[in-house]
N, C-alpha and C positions, 0 to 999 in steps of 0.2 A: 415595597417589601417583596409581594410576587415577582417583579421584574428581576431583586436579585435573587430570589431563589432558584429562578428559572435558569441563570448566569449560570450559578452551580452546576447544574444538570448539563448546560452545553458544555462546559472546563472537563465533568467527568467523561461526557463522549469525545469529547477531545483526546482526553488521556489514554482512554481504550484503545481508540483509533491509533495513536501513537505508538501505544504500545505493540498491537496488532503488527503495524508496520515495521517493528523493530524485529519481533521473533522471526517473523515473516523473511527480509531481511538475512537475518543469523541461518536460516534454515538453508537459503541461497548460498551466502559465503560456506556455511557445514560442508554442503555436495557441490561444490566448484567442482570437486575432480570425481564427482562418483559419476561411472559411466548410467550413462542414460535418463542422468535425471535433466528435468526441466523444467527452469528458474519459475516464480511464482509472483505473483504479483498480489497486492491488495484493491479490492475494490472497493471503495469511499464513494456515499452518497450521503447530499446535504437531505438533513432532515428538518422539515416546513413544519407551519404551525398548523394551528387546531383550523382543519376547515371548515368548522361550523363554531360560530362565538359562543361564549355561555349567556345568557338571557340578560343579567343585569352590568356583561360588561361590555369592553369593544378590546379586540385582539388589534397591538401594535405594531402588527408585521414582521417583529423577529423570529428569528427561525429557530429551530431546538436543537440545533447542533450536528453532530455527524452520524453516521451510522457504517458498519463495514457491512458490506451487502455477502460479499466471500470472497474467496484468495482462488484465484485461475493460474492455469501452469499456462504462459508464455510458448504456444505452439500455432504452428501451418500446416494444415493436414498436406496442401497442395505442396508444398516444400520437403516434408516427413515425405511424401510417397514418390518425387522425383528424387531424392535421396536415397530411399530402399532400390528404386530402379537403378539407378545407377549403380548401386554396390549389387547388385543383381548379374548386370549387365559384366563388373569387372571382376565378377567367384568367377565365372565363366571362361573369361577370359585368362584368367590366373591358372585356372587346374590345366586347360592346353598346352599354359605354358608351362604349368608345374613337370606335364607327361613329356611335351618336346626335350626338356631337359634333360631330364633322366635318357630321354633315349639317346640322346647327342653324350651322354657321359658313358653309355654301353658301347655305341661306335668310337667314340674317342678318337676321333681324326682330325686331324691329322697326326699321326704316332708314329713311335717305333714299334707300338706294341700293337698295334687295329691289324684288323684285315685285310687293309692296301699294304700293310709291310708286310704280314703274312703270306699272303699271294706272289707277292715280288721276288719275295726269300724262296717260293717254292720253285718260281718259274727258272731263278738265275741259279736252283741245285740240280735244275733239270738240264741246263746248259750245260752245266759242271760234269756233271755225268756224261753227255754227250762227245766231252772235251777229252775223256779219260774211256772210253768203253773199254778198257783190255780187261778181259778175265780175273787178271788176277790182280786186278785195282778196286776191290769191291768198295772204296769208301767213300766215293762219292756217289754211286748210285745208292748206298746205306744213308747220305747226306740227303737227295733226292726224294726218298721216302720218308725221312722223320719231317722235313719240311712240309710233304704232302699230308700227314697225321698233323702237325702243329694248325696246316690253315683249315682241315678240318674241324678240329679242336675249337678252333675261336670261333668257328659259325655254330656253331652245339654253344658255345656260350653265349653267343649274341641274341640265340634260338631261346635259351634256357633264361637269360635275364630280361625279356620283353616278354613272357608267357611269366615272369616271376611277377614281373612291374602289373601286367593283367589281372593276377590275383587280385595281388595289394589293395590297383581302384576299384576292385571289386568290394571287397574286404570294408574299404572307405566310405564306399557307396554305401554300401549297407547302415555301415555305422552310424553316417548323416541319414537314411532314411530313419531310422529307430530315435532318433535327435528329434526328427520333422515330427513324430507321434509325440512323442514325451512334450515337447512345447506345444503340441494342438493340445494338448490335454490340461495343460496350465492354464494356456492361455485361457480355457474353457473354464476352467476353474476362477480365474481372477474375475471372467464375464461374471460369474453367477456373484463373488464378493463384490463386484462394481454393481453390477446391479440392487443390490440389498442394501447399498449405503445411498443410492439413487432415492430408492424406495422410503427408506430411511432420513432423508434432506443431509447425506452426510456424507465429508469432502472424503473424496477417492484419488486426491494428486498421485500420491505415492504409490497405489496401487498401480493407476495408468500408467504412469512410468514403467514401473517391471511390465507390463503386458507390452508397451509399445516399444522396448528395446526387445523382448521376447519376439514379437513382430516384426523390428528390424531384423535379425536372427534368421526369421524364418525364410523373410525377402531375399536374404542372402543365398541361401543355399535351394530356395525354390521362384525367387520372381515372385512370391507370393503378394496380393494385394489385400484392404480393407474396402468394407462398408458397414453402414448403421444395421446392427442385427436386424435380418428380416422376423416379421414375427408371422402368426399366420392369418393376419388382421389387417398385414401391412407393414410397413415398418416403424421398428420398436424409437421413435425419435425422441423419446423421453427419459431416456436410458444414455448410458457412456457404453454400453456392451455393441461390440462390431461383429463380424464373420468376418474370418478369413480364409480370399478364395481365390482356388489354384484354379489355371484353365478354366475359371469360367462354374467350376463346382465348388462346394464349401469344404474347408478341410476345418474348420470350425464355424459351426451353425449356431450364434448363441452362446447356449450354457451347454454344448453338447460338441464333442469331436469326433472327427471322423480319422481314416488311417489308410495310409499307403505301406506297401510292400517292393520289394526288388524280385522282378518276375527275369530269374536268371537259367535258361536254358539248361545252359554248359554247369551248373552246380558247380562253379565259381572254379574249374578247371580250364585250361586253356586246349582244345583238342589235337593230337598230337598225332595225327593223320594227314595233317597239311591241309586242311579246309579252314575258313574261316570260320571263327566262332557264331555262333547264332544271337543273333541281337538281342542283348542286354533292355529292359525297359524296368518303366515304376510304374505299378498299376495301383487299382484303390482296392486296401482289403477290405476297408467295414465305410459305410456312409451314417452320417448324422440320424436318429432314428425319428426326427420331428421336420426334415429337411424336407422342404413340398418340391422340391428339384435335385435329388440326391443322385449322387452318382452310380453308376451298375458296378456292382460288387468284379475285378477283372479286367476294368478298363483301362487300356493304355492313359496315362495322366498327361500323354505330349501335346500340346508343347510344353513344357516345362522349360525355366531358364534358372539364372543363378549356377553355385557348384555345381550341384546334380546336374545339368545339363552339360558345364565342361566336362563331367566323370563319365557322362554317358559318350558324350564327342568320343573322347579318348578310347572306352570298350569296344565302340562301334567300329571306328572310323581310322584314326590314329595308330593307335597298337595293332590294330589287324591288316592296315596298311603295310606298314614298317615290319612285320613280320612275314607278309606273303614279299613283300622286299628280298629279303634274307633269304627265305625258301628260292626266289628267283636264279637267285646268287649260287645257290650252292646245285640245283640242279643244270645250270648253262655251267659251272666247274666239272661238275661230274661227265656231262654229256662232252665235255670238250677231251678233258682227260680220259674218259675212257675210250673214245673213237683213235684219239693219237695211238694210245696204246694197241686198238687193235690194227691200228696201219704198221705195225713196226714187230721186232723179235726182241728174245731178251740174249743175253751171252748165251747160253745154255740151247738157242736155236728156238724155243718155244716159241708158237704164237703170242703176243701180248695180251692179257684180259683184263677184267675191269678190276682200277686201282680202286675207285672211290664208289663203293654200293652202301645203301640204306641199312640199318642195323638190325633190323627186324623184318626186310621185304618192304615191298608194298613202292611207293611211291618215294622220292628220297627229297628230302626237307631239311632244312638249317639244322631242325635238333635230332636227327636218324643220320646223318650224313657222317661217314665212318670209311678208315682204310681198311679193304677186306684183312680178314682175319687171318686167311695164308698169306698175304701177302711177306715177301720176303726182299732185301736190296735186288736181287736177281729176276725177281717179278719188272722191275721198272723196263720195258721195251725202251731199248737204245738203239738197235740196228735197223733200217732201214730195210737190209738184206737179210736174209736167214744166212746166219753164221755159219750154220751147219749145213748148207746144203752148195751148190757146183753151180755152174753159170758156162754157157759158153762162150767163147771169142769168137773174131770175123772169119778165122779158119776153121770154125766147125766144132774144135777141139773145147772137150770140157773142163773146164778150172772147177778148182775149188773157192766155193765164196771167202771173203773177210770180213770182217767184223768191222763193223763202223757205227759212227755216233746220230748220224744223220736222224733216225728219228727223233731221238731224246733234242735234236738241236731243233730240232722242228716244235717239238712241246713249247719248249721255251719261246719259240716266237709267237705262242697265242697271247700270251704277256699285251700285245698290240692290238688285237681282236675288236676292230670295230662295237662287235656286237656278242663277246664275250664276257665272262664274271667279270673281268674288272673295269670295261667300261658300264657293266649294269651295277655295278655298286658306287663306283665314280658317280655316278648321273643318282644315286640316291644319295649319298653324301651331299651333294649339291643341293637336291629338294629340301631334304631335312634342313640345311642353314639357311635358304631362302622363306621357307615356313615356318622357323621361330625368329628369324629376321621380323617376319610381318607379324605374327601376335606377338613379339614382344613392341615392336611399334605400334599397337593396338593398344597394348596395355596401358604403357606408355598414356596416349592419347585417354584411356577410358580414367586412369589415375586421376587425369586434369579435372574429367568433368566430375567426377567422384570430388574430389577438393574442393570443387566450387558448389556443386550440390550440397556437400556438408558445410561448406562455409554461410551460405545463406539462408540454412537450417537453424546453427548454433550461430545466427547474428538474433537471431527469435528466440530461441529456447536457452543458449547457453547460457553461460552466469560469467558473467564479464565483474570482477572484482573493482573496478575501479567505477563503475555504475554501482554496486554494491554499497560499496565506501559513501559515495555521493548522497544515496538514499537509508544510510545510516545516518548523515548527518542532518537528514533533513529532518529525520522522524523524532532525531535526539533535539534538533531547537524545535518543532514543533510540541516536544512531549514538556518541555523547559517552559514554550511561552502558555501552555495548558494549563503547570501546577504555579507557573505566575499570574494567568488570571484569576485560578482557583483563591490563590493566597488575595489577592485584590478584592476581590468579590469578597472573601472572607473578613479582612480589611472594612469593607463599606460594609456589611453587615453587623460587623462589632461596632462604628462608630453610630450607626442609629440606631443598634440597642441601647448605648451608653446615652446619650440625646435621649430618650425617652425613660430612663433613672430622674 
């Protein structure tokens, strides 16, 4: 009669067990598709007998049935953290390419509408003019001049949309810094709830989950990494609560966060003097206040990876490149057109002066770069010779000069200038396609390992539905052949009550 009541008792840990397994289960199939969560498994231990017999009997060996010990989320810290690294590795990669872009669609070359048409258009009305000098033919040196205002015009805007796009990842930057706070502050927050349910013997799946996709999050946009909360005893190993730490410092200690800022010179302007901007960085504004290795409140946080590092690539390096570019460009224009101009006269007999000066003085740059403000069709030096002035011949006797095109036909052949604007924007079109040529074949490349890092991730954590399925059916004949030995047992129990009638 003990033996079958005992029977009972293994049928009903059976049925638990079963059961357990089945919600367990549902809970998987529920969040197949919810990002970041991580399938869960049951763990079953058989449960043995009394290790010590009771005095007047002797124990038969059988066991007491099952026990669920607890449900674990199906994770690899070591596959979780080459995964964050590589989606680390490819924000990085991605915002370069996000910047090259944009700058390849401000140049937009090969056009009708870029700078190489602009330039070409000016050089061949500067021909035009040349072709035509008489006095009173003013409309192709009027031609001459609007062309020279039009390829001024496009460098002010090639000047004015790469100091716009500078904002922006400034703008962005910021954005994700104030992102990277608000998740050290959650994350810190979920420590202190994992920890009290630690405390408490009580499952934190679900919390871990939002903290460890928070954490993916964070890896993204800073390379950030984990470890087991340090405590100040040593480390906290008895605990689910980690620190997560940038460079080497904590930007979350625990149950405590700390905070970065964007330490931006330029006040999120681009300077408009023609000098490069002053380096953009991320420093630390506040450190953990229990941190026994806290960071100095001001510190550069480099190296830093992830987006933030491509947004800084881009502030630094990129944008201030491809703008002191442009500035190159338009001061070897200025410098070439205006020396033409003072080798040569206009109709009018004048000396030539400078077509193309800065708009405010100073130095002259992509976005200052402007046709002077008198300038007039009649300003454009065409003659080689002063119109107005005499020449002598081989007998002595003085002539009167004529008017010829010679110089304006001279402007037009800088068009060929070795070492003129449009071989130094030719030779920057070129770099520009060769350098998002390679980070886009970087990307490319880093996409792969990103694929196969999250593929050997989610081969562990994901929730594969037809594994799902499989382990529904097991749990559902397991819970079937349960309440059939329950009923069996129940069975021999009613026939030797009724035997003892």
């Amino acid at each position: 009669m003990v033996a079958a009541f005992s029977g009972l008792h293994i049928g009903s840990s059976a049925i638990h067990a079963a059961q357990r397994g089945l919600n367990v289960t549902g809970q998987n199939i529920a969040n197949s598709a919810t990002e970041g969560y991580t399938r869960q498994r049951v763990n079953l231990e058989a449960v043995g007998g009394p290790g010590v017999p009771a005095f007047w009997s002797r124990y038969d060996g059988t066991g007491e049935g099952v026990h669920v010990t607890d449900v674990t989320r199906m994770t690899d810290s070591f596959l979780v953290a080459r995964a964050n690294n590589s989606n680390a590795a490819l924000g990085d990669l991605s915002e370069q390419q996000k910047t090259l872009a944009a700058v390849e669609r401000t140049v937009s070359e090969p056009s009708t509408t870029g700078l190489q048409q602009k330039l070409a258009d000016m050089w061949n009305a500067m021909g035009a003019a040349g072709n035509s000098p008489s006095v009173a033919n003013e409309a192709p040196r009027a031609a001459a001049l609007e062309r020279t205002k039009e390829a001024a015009a496009q460098l002010n805007r090639l000047s004015n949309a790469t100091s716009t796009q500078w904002h922006d990842t400034t703008t962005e930057l910021q954005a994700n810094v104030t992102d990277i706070n608000k998740m050290a502050e959650d994350i810190a927050k979920l420590n202190v709830a994992i920890r009290n349910n630690d405390i408490a013997r009580v499952p934190s799946n679900e919390l871990l989950d939002q903290r460890d996709l928070m954490i993916s999050k964070l890896a993204d946009l800073t390379g950030a990494t984990v470890r087991p909360a340090q405590m100040d005893q040593g480390v906290d190993f008895n605990s689910h609560a980690v620190d997560v730490v940038v460079n080497g410092k904590a930007l979350v200690y625990g149950t405590q966060a700390a905070s970065l800022q964007v330490s931006d010179p330029n006040n999120g302007t681009y300077p408009t003097d023609g000098n490069a901007p002053e380096p953009v960085s991320i420093t630390w504004a506040s450190a953990a206040a229990s941190d026994t290795n806290p960071p100095a409140v001001g510190d550069d946080v480099s190296p830093i990876s992830g987006q933030v590092k491509g947004q800084l690539t881009s502030l630094n390096e990129i944008l201030p490149g491809y703008m002191q570019r442009f500035d190159k460009v338009a001061q070897e224009l200025a410098e070439t057109v205006n020396t033409q101009q003072a080798a040569g006269y206009t109709v009018d007999g004048d000396k030539g002066g400078d077509l193309l000066v800065p708009e405010t003085g100073g130095t002259i740059t992509a976005r200052n770069i402007r046709v002077a403000k008198d300038a007039v069709a009649n300003s454009i030096a065409v003659s080689q010779g002063n119109p107005k002035g005499t020449w002598t011949d081989k007998d002595g006797k003085t002539q009167p000069a004529s008017l010829d095109g010679n110089n304006a036909m001279a402007m037009a052949r800088h068009t060929g200038d070795a070492a003129g604007a449009d071989a130094t924007y030719k030779s920057m079109v070129v770099e520009l396609g060769v350098q998002t040529q390679s980070v886009n074949r970087n990307v490319k490349v880093q996409e792969n390992v990103v694929r196969q890092a999250e593929d050997a991730r989610d081969n562990v954590s994901g929730v594969s539905l037809n594994e799902e399925m499989t382990s529904m059916i097991q749990y559902q004949h397991s819970f079937a052949a349960a309440a059939k030995f329950i009923a069996t047992i129940d069975q021999t129990l009613d026939t030797l009550i009724n035997m003892k009638r």
